[in-house]
C-alpha positions as a LaTeX table, in Angstrom:
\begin{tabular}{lrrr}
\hline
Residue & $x$ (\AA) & $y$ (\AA) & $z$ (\AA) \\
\hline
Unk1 & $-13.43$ & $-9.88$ & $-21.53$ \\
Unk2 & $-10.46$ & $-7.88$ & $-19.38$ \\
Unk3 & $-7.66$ & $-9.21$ & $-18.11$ \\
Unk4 & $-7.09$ & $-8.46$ & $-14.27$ \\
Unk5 & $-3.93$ & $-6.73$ & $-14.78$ \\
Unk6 & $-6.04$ & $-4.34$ & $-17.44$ \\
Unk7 & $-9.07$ & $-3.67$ & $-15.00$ \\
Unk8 & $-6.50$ & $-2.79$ & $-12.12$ \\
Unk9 & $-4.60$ & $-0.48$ & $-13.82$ \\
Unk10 & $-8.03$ & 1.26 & $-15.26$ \\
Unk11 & $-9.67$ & 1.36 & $-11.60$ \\
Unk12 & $-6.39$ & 2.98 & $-10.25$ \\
Unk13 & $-6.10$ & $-0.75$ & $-8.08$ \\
Unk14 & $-2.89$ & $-2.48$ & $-6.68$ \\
Unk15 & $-2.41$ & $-6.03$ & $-7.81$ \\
Unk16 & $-2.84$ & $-7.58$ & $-4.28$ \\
Unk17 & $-6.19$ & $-4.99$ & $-4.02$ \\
Unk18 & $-8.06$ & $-6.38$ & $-7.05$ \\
Unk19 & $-6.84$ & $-9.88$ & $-6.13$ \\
Unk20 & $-9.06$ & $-9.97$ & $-2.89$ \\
Unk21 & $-11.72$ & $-7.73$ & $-4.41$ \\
Unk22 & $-11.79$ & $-10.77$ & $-7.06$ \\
Unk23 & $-11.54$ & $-13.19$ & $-4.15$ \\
Unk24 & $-14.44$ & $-11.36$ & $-2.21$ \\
Unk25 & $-17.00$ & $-10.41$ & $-5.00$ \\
Unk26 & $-16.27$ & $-12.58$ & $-7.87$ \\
Unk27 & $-16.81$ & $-16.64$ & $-8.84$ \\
Unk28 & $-14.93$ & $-18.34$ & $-10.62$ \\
Unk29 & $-16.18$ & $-19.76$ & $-14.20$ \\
Unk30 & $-18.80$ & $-17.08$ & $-14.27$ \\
Unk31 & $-17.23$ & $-14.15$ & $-13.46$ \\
Unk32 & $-13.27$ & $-14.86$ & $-14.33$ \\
Unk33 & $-11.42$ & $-17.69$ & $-15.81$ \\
Unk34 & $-7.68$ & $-18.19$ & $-16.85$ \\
Unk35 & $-6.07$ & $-17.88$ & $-20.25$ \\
Unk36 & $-4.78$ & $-20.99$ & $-21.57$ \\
Unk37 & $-1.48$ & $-20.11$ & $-23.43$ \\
Unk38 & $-0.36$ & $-17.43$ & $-20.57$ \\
Unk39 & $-2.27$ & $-18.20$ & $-16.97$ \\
Unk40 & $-3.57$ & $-15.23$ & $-17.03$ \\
Unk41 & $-6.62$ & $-14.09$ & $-15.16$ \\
Unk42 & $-9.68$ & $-12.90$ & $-17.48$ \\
Unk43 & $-12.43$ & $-11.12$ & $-16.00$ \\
Unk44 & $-15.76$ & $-11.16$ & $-18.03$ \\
Unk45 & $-18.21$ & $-8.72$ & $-18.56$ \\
Unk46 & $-20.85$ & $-10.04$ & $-15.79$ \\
Unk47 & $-17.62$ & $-9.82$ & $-13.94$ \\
Unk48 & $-17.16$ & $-6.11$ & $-14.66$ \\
Unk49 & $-20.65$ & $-5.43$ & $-13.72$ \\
Unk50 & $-20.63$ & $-7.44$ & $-10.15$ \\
Unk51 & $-17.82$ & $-5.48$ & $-9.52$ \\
Unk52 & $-19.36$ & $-2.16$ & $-10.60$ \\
Unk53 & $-22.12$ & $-3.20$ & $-8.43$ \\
Unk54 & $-19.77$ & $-4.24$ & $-5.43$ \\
Unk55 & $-17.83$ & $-0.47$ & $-5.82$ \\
Unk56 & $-21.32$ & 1.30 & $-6.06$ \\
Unk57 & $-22.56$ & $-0.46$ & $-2.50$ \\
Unk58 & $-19.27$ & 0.48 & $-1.09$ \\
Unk59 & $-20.09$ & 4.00 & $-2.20$ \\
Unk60 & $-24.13$ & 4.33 & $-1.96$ \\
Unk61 & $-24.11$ & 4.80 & $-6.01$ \\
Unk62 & $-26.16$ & 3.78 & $-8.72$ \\
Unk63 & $-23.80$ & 0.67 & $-10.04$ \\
Unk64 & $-24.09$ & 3.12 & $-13.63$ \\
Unk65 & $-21.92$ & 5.39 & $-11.97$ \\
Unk66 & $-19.72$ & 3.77 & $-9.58$ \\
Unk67 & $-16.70$ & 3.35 & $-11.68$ \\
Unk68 & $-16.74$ & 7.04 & $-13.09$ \\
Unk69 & $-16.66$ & 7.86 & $-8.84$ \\
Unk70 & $-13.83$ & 5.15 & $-8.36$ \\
Unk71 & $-13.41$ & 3.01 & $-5.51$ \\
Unk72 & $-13.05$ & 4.11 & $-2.11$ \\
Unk73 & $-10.27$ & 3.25 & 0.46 \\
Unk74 & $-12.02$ & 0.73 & 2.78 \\
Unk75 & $-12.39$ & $-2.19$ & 0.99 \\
Unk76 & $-11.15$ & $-2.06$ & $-2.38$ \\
Unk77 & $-7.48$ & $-0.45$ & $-1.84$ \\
Unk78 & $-7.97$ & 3.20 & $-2.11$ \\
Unk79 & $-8.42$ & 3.19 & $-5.86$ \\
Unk80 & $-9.67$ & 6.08 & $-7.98$ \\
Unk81 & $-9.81$ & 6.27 & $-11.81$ \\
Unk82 & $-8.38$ & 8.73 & $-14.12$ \\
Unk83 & $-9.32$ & 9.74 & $-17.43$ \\
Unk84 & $-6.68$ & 8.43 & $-19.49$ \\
Unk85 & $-6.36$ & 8.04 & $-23.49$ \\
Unk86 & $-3.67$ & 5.73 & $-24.12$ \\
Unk87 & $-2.93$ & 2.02 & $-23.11$ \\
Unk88 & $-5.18$ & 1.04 & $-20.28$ \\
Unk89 & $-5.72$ & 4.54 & $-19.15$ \\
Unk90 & $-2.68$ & 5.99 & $-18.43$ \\
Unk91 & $-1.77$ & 8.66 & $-20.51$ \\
Unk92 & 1.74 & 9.26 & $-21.47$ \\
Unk93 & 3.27 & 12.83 & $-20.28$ \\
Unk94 & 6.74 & 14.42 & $-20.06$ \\
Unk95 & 7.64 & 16.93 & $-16.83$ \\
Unk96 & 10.66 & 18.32 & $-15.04$ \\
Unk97 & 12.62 & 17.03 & $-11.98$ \\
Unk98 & 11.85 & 19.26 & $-9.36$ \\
Unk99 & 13.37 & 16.63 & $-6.55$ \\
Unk100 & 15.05 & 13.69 & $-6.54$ \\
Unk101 & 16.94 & 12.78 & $-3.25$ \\
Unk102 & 14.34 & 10.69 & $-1.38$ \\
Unk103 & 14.51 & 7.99 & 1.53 \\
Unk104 & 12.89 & 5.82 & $-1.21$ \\
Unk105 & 15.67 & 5.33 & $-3.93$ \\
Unk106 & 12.95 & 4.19 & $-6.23$ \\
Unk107 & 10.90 & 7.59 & $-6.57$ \\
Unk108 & 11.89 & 11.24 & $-7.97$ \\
Unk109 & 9.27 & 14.79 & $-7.90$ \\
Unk110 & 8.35 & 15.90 & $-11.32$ \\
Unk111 & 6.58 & 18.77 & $-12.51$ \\
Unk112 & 4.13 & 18.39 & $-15.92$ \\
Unk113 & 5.19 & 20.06 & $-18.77$ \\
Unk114 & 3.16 & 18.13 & $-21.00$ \\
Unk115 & 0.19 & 17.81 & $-21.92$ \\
Unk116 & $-0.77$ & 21.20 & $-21.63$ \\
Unk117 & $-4.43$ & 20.33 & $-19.61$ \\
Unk118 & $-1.39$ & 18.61 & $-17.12$ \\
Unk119 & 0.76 & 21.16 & $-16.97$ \\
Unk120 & 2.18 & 22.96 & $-13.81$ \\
Unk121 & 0.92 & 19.77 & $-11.69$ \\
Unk122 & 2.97 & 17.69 & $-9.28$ \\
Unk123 & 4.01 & 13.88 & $-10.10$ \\
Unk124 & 5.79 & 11.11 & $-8.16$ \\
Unk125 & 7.63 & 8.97 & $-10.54$ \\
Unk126 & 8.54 & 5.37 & $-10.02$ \\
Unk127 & 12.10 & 5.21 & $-11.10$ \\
Unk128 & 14.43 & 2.18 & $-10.82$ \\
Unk129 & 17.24 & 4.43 & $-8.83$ \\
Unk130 & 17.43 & 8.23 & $-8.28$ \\
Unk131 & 20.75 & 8.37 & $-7.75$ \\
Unk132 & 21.38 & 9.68 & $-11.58$ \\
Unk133 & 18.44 & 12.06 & $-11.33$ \\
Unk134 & 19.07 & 16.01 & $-11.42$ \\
Unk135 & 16.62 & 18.77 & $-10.87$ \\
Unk136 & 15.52 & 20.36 & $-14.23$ \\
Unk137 & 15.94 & 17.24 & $-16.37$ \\
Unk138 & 13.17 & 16.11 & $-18.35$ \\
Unk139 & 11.74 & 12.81 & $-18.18$ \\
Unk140 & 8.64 & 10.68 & $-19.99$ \\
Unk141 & 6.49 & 9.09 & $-17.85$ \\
Unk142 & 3.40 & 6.91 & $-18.08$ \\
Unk143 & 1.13 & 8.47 & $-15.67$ \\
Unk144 & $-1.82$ & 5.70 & $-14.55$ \\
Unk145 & $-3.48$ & 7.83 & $-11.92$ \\
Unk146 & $-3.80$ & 11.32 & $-10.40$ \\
Unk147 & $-0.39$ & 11.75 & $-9.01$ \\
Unk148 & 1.93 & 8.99 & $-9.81$ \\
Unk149 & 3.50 & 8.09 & $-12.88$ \\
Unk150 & 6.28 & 5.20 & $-14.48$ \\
Unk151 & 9.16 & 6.10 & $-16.17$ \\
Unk152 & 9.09 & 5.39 & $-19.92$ \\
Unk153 & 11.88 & 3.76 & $-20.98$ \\
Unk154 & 15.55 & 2.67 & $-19.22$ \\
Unk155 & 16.70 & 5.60 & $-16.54$ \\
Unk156 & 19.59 & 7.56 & $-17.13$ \\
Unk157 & 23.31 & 6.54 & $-17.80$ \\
Unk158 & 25.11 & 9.24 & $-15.60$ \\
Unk159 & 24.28 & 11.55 & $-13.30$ \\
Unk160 & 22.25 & 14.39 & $-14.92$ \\
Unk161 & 22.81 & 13.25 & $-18.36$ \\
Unk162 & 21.09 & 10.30 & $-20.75$ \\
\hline
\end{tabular}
């Protein structure tokens, strides 16, 4: 067994996005139930494989190797996986600020620096504010799909400096 917060992050899915894929595919008792001590939504193996099965019509796969494909956008929220090694796929990297005044306070442009097989590629990361961000300072981020990444840990004090 999963939990739906789990198989969302490793499919590359929006909360709201596996909530009606769950709603639309999966029943309830067989396929999910709820955790006693923390509410929490549990998807079971069957589960897994009716949704594996529900991804590989959407695509016109064998259900084997729907989730290596990942989901597609009409549907199932525009979901695709990544190769991660850490916690539930994402893998933990550290890059550059190479922009951070945006209309959306809550995202800054990195570059990868690290891992190497990462490095050199472009990253949105979800910050809490950019207003303390500075080009050329260096940042850990969770990265949970091609693309976009979470900050690791609180953002910084003042303006260019943690």
């Amino acid at each position: 067994m999963i939990t739906e917060k789990e198989l969302a992050v490793r499919l590359g899915l929006s909360r709201p996005a596996m909530r009606a894929m769950r709603a639309a595919v999966l029943e309830s008792g067989t396929h999910w139930t709820t955790r006693e001590q923390d509410n929490a939504v549990m998807i079971t193996d069957d589960g897994v494989a009716a949704l594996e099965s529900a991804i590989a019509e959407k695509n016109g796969a064998a259900p084997e190797t729907a989730l290596d494909m990942g989901a597609t956008s009409d549907g199932f929220g525009g979901a695709a996986l990544f190769d991660g090694a850490a916690k539930n796929g994402a893998i933990m990297i550290t890059a550059s600020v190479v922009q951070w005044r945006f209309k959306n306070a809550r995202m800054i442009e990195c570059t990868v620096t690290a891992p190497d097989e990462l490095a050199g590629t472009k990253v949105m990361v979800r910050v809490r504010d950019n207003g303390k961000f500075r080009e050329g300072m260096t940042v850990k981020a969770l990265m949970d799909r091609p693309g976009f990444a979470t900050l690791a840990g609180r953002g910084p004090r003042f303006a260019g400096r943690w």
